[in-house]
C-alpha positions as CSV (number, residue, x, y, z in Angstrom):
1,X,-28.8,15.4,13.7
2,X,-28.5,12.7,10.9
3,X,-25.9,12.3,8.7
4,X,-26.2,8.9,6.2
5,X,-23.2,7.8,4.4
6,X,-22.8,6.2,0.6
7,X,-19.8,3.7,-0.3
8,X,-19.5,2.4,-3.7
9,X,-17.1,0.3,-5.5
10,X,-16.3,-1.6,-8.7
11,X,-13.8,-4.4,-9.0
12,X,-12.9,-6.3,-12.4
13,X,-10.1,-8.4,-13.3
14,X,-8.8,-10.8,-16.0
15,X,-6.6,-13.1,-16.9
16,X,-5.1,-14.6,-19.7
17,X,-3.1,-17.8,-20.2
18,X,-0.9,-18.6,-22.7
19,X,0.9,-22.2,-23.8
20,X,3.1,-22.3,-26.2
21,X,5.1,-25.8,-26.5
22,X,6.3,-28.5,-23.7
23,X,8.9,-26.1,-22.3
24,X,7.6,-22.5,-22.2
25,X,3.9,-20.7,-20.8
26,X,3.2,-17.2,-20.1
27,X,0.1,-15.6,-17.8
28,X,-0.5,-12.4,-17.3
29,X,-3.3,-10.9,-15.2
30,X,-4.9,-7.4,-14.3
31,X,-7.8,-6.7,-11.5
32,X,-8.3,-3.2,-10.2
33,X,-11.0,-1.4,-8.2
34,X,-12.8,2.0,-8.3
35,X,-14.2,3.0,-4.8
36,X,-16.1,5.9,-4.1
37,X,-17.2,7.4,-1.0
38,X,-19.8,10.2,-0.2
39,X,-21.5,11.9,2.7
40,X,-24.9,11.3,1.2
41,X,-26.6,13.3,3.6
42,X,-25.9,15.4,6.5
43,X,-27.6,18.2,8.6
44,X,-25.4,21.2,7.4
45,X,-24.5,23.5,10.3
46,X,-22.5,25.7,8.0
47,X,-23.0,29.3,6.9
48,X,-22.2,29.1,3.0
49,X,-23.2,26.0,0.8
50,X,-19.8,25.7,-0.6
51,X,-18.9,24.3,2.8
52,X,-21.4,22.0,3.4
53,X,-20.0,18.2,3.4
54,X,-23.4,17.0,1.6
55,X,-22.5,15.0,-1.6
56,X,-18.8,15.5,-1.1
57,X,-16.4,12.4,-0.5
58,X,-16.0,11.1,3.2
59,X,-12.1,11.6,2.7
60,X,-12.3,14.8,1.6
61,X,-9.8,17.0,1.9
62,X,-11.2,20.8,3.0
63,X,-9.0,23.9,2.7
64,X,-8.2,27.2,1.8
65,X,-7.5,28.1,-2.0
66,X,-4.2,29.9,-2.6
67,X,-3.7,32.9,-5.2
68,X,0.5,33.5,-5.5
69,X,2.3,35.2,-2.9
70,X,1.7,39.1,-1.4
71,X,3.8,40.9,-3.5
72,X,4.4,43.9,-1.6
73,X,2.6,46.2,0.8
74,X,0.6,47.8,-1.6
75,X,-0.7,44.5,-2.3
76,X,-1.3,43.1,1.0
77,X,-3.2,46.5,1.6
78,X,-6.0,45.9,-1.1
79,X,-6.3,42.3,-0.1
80,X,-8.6,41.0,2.4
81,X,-7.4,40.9,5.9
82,X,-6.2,37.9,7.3
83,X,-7.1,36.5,11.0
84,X,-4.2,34.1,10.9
85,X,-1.9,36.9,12.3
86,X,0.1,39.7,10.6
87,X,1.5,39.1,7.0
88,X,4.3,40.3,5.2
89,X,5.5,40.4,1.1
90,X,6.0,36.9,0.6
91,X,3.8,35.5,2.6
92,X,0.5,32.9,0.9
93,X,-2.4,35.1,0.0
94,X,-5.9,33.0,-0.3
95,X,-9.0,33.5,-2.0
96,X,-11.9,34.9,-0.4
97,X,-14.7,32.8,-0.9
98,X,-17.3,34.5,0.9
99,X,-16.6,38.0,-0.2
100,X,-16.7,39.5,3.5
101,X,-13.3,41.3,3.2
102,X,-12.1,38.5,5.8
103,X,-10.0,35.4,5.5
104,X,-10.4,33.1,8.0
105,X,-11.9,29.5,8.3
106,X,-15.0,30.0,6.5
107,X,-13.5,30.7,3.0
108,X,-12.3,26.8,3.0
109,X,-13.3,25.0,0.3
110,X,-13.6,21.3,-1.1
111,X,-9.7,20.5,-2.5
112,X,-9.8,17.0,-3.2
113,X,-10.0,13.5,-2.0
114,X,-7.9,12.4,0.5
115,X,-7.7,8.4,-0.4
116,X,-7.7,7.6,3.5
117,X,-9.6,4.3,3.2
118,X,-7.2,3.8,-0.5
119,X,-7.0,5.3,-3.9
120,X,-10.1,5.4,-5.5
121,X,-8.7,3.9,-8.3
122,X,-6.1,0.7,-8.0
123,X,-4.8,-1.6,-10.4
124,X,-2.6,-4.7,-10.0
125,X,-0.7,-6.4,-12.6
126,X,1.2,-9.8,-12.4
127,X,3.0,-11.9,-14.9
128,X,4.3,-15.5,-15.0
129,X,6.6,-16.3,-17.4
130,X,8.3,-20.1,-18.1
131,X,11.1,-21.4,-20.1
132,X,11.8,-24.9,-19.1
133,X,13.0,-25.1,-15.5
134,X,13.2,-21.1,-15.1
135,X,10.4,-19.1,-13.9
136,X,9.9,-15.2,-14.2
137,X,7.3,-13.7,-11.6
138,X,6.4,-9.8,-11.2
139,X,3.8,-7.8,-9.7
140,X,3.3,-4.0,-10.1
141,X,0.4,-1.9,-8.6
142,X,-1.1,1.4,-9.5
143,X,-2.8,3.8,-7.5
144,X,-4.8,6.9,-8.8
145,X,-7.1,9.6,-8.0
146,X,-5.8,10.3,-4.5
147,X,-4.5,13.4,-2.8
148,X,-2.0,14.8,1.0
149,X,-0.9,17.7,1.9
150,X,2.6,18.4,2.9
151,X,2.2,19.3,6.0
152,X,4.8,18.0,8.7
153,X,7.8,19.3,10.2
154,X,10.0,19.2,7.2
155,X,7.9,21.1,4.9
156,X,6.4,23.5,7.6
157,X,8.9,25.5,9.2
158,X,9.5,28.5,11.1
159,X,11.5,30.3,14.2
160,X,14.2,28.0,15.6
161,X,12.8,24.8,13.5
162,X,15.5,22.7,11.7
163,X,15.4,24.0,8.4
164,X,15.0,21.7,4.9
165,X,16.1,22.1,1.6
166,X,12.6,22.6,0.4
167,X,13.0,26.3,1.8
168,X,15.8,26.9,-0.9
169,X,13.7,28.7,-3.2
170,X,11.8,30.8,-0.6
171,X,10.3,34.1,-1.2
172,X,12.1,37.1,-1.3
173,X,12.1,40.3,-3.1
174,X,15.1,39.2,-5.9
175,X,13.0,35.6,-5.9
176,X,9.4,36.8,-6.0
177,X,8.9,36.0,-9.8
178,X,10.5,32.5,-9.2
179,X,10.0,31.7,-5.3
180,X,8.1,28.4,-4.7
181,X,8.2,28.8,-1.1
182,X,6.9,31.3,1.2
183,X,9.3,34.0,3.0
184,X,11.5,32.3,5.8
185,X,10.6,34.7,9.6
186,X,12.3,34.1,12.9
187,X,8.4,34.1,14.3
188,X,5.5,31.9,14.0
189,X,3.7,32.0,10.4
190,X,0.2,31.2,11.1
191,X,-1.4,32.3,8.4
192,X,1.4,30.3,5.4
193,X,1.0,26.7,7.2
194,X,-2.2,25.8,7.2
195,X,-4.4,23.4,5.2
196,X,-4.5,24.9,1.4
197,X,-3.6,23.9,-2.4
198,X,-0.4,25.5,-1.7
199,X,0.7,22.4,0.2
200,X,-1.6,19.6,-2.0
201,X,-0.1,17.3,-4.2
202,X,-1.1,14.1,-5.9
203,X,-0.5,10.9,-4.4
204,X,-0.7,8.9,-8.2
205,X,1.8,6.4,-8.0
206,X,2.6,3.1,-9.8
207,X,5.2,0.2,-7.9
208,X,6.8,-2.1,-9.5
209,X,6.2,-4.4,-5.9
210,X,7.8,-7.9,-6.7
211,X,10.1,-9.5,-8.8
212,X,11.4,-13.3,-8.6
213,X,13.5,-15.4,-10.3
214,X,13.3,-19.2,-9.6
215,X,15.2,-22.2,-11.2
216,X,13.5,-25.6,-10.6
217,X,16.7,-28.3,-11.2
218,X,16.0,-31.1,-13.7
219,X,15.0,-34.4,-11.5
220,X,17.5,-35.9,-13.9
221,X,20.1,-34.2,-12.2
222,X,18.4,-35.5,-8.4
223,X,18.6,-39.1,-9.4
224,X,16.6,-41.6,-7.1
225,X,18.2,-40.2,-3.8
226,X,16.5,-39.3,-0.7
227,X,15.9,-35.4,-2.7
228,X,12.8,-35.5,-4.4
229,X,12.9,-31.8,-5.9
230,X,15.7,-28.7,-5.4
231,X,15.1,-25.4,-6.3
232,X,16.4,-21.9,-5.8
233,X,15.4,-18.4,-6.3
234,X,16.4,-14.7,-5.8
235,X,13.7,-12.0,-5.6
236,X,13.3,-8.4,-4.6
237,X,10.4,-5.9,-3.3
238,X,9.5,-2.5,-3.2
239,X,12.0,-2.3,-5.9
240,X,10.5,1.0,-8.4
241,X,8.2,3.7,-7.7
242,X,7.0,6.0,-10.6
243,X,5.2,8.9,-9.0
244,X,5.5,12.6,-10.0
245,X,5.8,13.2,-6.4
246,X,7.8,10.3,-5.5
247,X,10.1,12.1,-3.7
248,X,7.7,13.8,-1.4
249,X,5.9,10.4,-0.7
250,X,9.1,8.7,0.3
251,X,9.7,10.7,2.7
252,X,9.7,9.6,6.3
253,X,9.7,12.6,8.7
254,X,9.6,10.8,12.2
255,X,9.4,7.7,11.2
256,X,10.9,4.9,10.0
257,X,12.8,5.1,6.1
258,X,10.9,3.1,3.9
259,X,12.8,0.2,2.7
260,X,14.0,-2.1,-0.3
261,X,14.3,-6.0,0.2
262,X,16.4,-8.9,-1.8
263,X,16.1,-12.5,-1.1
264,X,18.0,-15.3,-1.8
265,X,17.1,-19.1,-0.8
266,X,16.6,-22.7,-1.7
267,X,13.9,-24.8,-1.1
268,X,14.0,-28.7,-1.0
269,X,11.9,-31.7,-0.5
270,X,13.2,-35.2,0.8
């Protein structure tokens, strides 16, 4: 067995400085990275090449591909069988990849990079900005090109689980044009929660991560005392995600709540 792994990456960056009298400056700088990962070679053990992990990222995410929802019996009936258990109207119907009239773990395909070891493609941005004793400072980040699936306990449901509001617009036959859910069963549902498109979204996000405000006081105001400089400063963090999915991405099912912090303090030196 061999398997030989690739990992490639590109930073850049720049930075620009800006003077404009005695009393006021403004820098702004931008760096990012593209990283790229790939199982360069490996010694395939799978039955159809669409599965094999050569040339595919190393945080790839593998699954099966989704087509809609089974819209009645009839259709379930000319679909391909499932080995994830019985199905109902309402329930995910997948592609079959190989063709055998079967779905099951071999019709699981490449879906998309997972971003485990980061986004493949990050940004950062920071600007300074003076006017006289008062000081602007922000930092925002980017990340792009990065993919999850939803796929913990408040997005896959079924029995006697707690129930979230995500299962509002479930499947049923009044809903079935509309439904973005799969039907709601008092059993298990094998076959709806497992790894597939269905449940991928896109991790793309941009943070607004830091922003401070500082105020330097004149040393004309310090006079020759014992106080050789005073400041003070307020400033805030993880204040502004802008994500399509934010929502999803916030969420902190068994975990901690992500959280928001303000700070305000002085700093001195005698």
């Amino acid at each position: 067995n061999y398997n030989i792994d690739e990992r490639r990456g590109i930073d850049f960056g720049l930075n620009i400085n800006k003077k404009f009298n005695d009393i006021s400056s403004l820098s702004l700088g931008v760096n990012g990275m593209y990283y790229s990962t790939q199982a360069a070679k490996r010694d395939e053990l799978y039955e159809f090449a669409y599965q094999n992990r050569t040339g595919k990222p190393l945080d790839a995410i593998w699954g099966l591909q989704h087509n809609g929802f089974y819209g009645d019996q009839s259709d379930i009936d000319n679909s391909p069988s499932s080995s994830f258990g019985e199905v109902k109207p309402g329930d995910i119907k997948y592609i079959d990849q190989n063709g055998d009239g079967i779905i099951d773990n071999r019709d699981e395909i490449y879906l998309g990079k997972g971003g485990w070891a980061g986004a493949p493609f990050s940004l950062g941005f920071n600007i300074t900005a003076k006017w006289k004793n008062l000081t602007l400072f922000a930092v925002a980040t980017g990340r792009y090109g990065a993919n999850a699936l939803r796929n913990n306990s408040y997005f896959w449901v079924d029995g006697e689980d707690k129930y979230s509001e995500m299962v509002r617009n479930r499947w049923t036959p009044e809903t079935s044009a509309t439904a973005t859910y799969p039907r709601l069963t008092t059993t298990n549902s094998d076959n709806n929660f497992r790894g597939s498109d269905f449940w991928m979204y896109s991790t793309n996000r941009f943070d607004l991560s830091k922003i401070q405000l500082s105020y330097d006081f004149p040393k004309s105001i310090l006079g020759n005392g014992i106080l050789r400089e005073l400041g003070t400063y307020v400033n805030g963090f993880n204040l502004m995600t802008f994500a399509k999915e934010r929502e999803t991405m916030q969420l902190s099912v068994g975990s901690a709540p992500q959280t928001r912090f303000f700070n305000f303090g002085v700093k001195a030196l005698f």
